[in-house]
C-alpha positions, -999 to +999 in steps of 0.1 A: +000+000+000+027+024+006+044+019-025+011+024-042+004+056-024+040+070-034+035+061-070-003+081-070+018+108-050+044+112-081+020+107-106-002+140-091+026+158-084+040+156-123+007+158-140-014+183-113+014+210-094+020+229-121+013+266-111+021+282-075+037+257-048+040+260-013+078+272-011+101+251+005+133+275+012+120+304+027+107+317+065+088+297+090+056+325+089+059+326+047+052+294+051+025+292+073+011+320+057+008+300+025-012+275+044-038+303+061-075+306+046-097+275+046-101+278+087-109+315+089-139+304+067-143+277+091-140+298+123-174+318+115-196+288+122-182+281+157-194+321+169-229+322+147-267+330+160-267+300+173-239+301+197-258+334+213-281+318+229-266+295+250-236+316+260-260+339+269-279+313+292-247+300+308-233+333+317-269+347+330-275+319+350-240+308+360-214+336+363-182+325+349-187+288+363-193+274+323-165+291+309-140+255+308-172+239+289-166+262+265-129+260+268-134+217+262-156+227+236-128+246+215-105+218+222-126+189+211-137+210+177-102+218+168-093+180+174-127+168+149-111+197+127-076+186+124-089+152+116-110+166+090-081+187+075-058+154+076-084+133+053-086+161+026-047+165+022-041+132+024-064+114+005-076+145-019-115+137-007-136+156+012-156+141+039-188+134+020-165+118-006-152+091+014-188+080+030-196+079-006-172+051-015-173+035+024-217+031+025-242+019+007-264+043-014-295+043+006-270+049+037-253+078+019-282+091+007-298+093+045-267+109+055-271+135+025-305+144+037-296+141+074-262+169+064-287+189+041-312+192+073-284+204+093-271+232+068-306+242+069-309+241+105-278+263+106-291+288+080-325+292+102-301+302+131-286+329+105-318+341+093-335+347+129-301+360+140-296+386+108-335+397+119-329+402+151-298+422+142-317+445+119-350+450+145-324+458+171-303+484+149-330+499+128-364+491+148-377+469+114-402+440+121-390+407+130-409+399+099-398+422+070-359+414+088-369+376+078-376+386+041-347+410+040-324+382+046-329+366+012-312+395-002-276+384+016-281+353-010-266+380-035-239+393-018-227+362-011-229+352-050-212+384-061-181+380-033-181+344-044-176+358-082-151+383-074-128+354-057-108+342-027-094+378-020-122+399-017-144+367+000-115+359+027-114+402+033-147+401+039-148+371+063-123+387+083-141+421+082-168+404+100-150+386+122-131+421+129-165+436+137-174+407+161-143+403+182-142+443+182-177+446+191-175+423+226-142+437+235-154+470+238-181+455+252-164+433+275-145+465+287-177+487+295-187+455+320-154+454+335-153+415+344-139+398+378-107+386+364-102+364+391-139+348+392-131+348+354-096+324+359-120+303+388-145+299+362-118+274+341-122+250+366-143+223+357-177+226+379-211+213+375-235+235+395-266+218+390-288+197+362-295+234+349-263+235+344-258+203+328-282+205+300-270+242+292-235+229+294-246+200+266-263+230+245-228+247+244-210+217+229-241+212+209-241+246+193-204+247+193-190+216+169-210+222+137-213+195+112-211+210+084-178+226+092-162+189+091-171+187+054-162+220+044-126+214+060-120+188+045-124+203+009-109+235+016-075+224+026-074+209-009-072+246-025-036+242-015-006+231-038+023+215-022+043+186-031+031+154-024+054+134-005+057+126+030+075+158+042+054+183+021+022+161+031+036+163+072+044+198+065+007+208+050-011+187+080+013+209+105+008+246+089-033+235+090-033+228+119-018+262+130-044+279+109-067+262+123-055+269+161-052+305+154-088+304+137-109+286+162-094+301+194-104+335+178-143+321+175-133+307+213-120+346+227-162+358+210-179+333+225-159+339+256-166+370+257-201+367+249-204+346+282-181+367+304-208+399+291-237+382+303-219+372+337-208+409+344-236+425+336-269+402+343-257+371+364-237+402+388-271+422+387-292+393+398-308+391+364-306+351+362-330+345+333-317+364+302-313+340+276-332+361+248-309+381+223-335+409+223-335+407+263-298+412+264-299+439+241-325+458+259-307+460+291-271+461+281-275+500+277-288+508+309-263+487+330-234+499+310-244+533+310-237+536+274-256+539+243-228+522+222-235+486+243-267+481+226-256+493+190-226+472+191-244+438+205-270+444+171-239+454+145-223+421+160-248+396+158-256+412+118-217+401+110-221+367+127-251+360+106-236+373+075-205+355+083-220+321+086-240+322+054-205+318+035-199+285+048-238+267+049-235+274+008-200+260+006-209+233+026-240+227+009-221+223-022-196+202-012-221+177+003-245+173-025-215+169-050-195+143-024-228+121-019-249+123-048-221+134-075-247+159-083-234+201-094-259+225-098-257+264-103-245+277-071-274+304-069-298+280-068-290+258-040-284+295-021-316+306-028-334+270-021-313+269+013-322+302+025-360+295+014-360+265+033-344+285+064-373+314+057-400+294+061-404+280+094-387+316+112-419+334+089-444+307+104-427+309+141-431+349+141-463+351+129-483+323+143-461+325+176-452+360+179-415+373+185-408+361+216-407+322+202-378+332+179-353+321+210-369+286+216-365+280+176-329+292+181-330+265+205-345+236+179-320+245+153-289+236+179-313+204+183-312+195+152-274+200+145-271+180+173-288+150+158-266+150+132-236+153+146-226+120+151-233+110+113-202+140+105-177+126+135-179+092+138-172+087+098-145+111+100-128+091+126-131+059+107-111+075+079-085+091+092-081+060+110-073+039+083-036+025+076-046+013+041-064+040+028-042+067+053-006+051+047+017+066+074-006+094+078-030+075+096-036+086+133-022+075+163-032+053+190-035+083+213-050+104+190-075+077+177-090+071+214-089+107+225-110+110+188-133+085+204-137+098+239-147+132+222-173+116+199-186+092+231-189+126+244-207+146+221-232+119+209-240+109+242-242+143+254-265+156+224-285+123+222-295+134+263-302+169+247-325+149+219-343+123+245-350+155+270-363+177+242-387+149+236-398+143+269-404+177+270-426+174+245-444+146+253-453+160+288-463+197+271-478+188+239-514+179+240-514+162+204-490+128+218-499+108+191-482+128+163-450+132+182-450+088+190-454+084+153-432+109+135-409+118+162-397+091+181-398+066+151-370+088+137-350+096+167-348+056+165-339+052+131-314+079+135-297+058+167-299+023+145-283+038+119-259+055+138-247+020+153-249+012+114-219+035+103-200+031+138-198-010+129-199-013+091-161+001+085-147-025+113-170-055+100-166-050+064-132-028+052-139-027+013-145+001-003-168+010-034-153+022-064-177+050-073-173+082-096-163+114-078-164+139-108-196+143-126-182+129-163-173+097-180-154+071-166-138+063-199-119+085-223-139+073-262-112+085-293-110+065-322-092+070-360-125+069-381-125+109-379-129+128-417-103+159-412-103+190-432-079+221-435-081+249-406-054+268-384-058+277-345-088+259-325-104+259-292-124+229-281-141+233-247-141+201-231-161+189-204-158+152-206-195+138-216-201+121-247-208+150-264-164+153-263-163+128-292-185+148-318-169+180-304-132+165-309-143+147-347-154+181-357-127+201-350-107+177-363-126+176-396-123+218-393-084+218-392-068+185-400-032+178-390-019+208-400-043+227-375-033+234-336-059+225-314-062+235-275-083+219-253-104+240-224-118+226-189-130+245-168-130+229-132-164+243-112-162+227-077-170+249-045-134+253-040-123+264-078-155+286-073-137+304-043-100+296-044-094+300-085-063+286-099-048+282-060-072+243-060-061+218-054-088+190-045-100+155-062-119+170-089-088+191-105-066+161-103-089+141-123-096+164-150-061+172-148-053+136-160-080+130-182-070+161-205-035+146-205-050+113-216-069+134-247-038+150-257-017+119-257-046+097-274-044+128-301-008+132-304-002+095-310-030+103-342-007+129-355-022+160-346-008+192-325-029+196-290-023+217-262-045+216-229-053+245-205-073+237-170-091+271-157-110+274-123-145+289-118-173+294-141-171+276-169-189+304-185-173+333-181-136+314-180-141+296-211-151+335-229-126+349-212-097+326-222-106+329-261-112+361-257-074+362-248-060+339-274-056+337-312-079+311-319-103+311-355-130+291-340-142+277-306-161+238-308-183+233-279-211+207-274-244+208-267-256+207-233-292+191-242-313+205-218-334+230-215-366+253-195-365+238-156-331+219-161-310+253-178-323+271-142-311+240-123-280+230-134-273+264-155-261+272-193-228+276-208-233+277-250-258+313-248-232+333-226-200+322-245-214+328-280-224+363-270-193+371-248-165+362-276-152+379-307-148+346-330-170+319-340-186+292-322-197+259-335-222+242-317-223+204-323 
């Protein structure tokens, strides 16, 4: 196994690195600094909406007593996140990837749903938390801030157009304006330092406590963020062998230390804020955002407190947005090998999100908004456990893993933080329940939706803790949405033409497109062949990816040009990054070529909206001609 893994690594590193590298011989923070980006993306789920809540509870209630929960919190998350950085630079997959070739379909498709439900969940926390913002700031309707939110669907789709630099400035922006936001905040309250360092100590009050304690961890370690990880880290180039491999899993992790302690110092904060101010005022029942912000003002005698509580929880809404769509992406194409445009699957996401926070506030009024805070953490929390426990497997094995496989210490302290997260959050499930069942009047809905679920869920969560121990093989499944085999044959008429671009994008339309360029230009003709690679990553990151999808298409245009050279004929390939749309223009636009081939997509009405179109925007956006076949 190890001498196959070295022979993939050369092969990837001769056909794939061919633009910037990670630079060996030069300063230990150049270095690191060529490694920093995916976990700043990552960071902004661990202080979102959701988080608010419960720091808000446990500081209200509790003083400074819960602040080492969320200290263990911080710990165990940038453990699950390590792993999860490990298993994309190793192995070139993203999480969702690996299920994909480890579990059956049915079981990969429950986990789709099950990760889907969870980005969903996590985009509700964003939309209440966004309205809330913008009642608090600008006195708008709960309501008309619910609707509003749609609109942050665009901005997100025009920072993601205008690439990594101006997406990763404004992440940081945000994150600028939170961390800002409760220091200032922090310093107006002027904490007990000392409680504060007491407050480290592990301590368990009470039962009250406890279950507040469990909806820290809860809300803390976000599912999502596992998958995301593991794609992002694959935007890196470095050379794959064991020291450039070691090397990228070491600068990660530091990116990833620096990046979550940051979302620890907010949520800190946001803990030690309640503590000074309510918990030290007798006030031991503020656990409503709108409740906080109301009495922040008068306690710290300044107007600013309330404005920069409302302008803080706006960014962490805003924030989080970014990585529920990347996420979103990454899982639909990892389990079902499905790509759509990325607009739509914002705008279905956020409508799913819309709809239950419109139904809570009207039928419920504005004061339920908090207990569907609540829910959402629920439901992340139910999923969990279908992210983690996967995750672990993977990184865990020596076949797949090679030397890069974890370590006995670092495989059971993996466990013991899973053991402790599902059992905590399944407590969190089976209470919320009971709750129901004592409160709810209509018992018969919530014994035959509910609970037959919650079962399911627990039987098929001891499904994918055994099935990787019992049965080791893998599936051999297709990761990029093309052909598994490359089709060119001699039985292609040629006729006389000069310079010619053939966009490629490896269906069985690449045949006719290939035969008729060839019958355009003959041997005397230079041909150049044009990808454009369209993951979530290339989508963000540009010509800086590096993940499973680039390597393939990398080697399957090789495979093109060398099935054409052998026939005689000139070829040159060129891999772009982004949408394939305005690359594909953009590149002909920039070259000498007489004519660009492309194939027919062969769909149209409901399917151009879903999946998108390619043929209208080129032909109109270059100078040259275009044959479609």
């Amino acid at each position: 196994m190890k001498e196959e893994f070295k022979q993939h690594n050369n092969k990837s590193l001769e056909e794939v690195n061919e633009s910037v590298k990670v630079t060996q011989n030069t300063s230990l923070w150049k270095k690191i600094a060529a490694f920093f980006g995916p976990a700043y993306l990552i960071s902004v789920g661990y202080m979102d909406p959701g988080n608010w809540a419960t720091d808000l509870a446990g500081g209200s209630q509790f003083g400074y007593q819960l602040l080492w929960v969320l200290l263990m919190s911080n710990i165990m998350a940038l453990l699950l996140q390590s792993l999860s950085a490990r298993l994309g630079i190793v192995q070139g997959k993203d999480l969702a990837q690996a299920s994909r070739e480890t579990y059956s379909k049915p079981v990969n498709f429950i986990l789709y749903v099950f990760a889907e439900i969870a980005i969903a969940a996590c985009d509700l926390a964003e939309v209440i938390g966004m309205a809330i913002g913008l009642q608090l700031l600008f006195d708008i309707p709960l309501t008309w801030g619910v609707c509003i939110t749609v609109l942050d669907t665009f901005l997100l789709l025009f920072l993601i157009n205008k690439g990594i630099r101006k997406m990763e400035a404004f992440i940081i922006s945000l994150i600028a304006i939170i961390g800002g936001s409760f220091f200032i905040e922090v310093f107006f309250a002027k904490p007990d330092v000392g409680e504060m360092i007491i407050g480290f100590v592990p301590t368990m009050p009470n039962s009250a406590a406890l279950y507040i304690a469990i909806g820290i961890i809860g809300a803390t370690v976000m599912p999502h963020n596992l998958y995301l990880h593991s794609s992002l880290v694959q935007t890196r180039k470095f050379e794959k062998t064991k020291k450039g491999i070691k090397q990228a899993i070491k600068y990660n992790f530091i990116d990833s230390t620096i990046a979550l302690n940051l979302a620890f110092f907010v949520n800190a904060a946001i803990l030690i804020l309640a503590a000074a101010t309510f918990y030290k005022n007798g006030m031991f029942e503020v656990a409503e955002i709108q409740d906080a912000h109301r009495l922040l003002e008068p306690l710290l005698g300044s107007k600013w407190a309330g404005i920069l509580f409302a302008l803080a929880l706006i960014a962490a809404g805003q924030s989080s947005t970014v990585t529920g769509t990347l996420a979103g992406q990454i899982v639909m194409e990892g389990y079902l090998n499905l790509r759509i445009q990325p607009w739509v699957r914002r705008v279905v996401t956020r409508v799913i999100a819309i709809a239950p926070a419109l139904v809570t506030v009207i039928y419920f009024g504005e004061s339920a908004t908090g207990k569907l805070l609540i829910l959402s953490q629920v439901v992340l929390s139910l999923q969990l456990g279908f992210a983690i426990i996967p995750l672990i497997h993977f990184v865990s094995d020596q076949k797949k893993m090679g030397d890069f496989a974890i370590g006995t210490l670092t495989k059971i302290a993996s466990w013991v933080v899973a053991l402790i997260i599902v059992t905590l959050n399944a407590k969190l499930v089976y209470d919320e329940i009971a709750g129901w069942l004592i409160y709810s009047s209509n018992h018969i809905y919530i014994w035959v939706f509910v609970v037959p679920i919650a079962l399911g869920a627990l039987v098929l969560l001891f499904y994918i803790i055994l099935k990787p121990i019992v049965i080791k093989t893998s599936r051999k499944v297709q990761h990029v949405p093309h052909i598994e085999q490359i089709f060119i044959n001699e039985n292609l008429k040629k006729i006389n033409y000069k310079n010619i671009a053939i966009a490629i994008d490896f269906s069985n339309s690449d045949q006719k497109s290939i035969a008729t360029a060839l019958n355009l230009g003959g041997e005397n003709a230079v041909y150049t062949l044009i990808h454009v690679v369209e993951t979530a990553g290339s989508i963000v990151h540009g010509n800086n990816t590096y993940d499973y999808e680039t390597l393939s298409d990398r080697i399957y245009l090789e495979k093109y040009k060398k099935e054409l050279i052998a026939m005689g004929y000139s070829i040159s390939i060129l891999l772009a990054f982004g949408s394939p749309k305005k690359k594909i223009s953009k590149i002909v636009n920039q070259e000498d070529f007489d004519i660009l081939i492309m194939g027919a997509h062969g769909h149209k009405l409901f399917k151009d909206i879903l999946f998108g179109t390619t043929v209208d925007t080129v032909r109109h956006n270059v100078d040259i001609p275009v044959l479609i076949v």
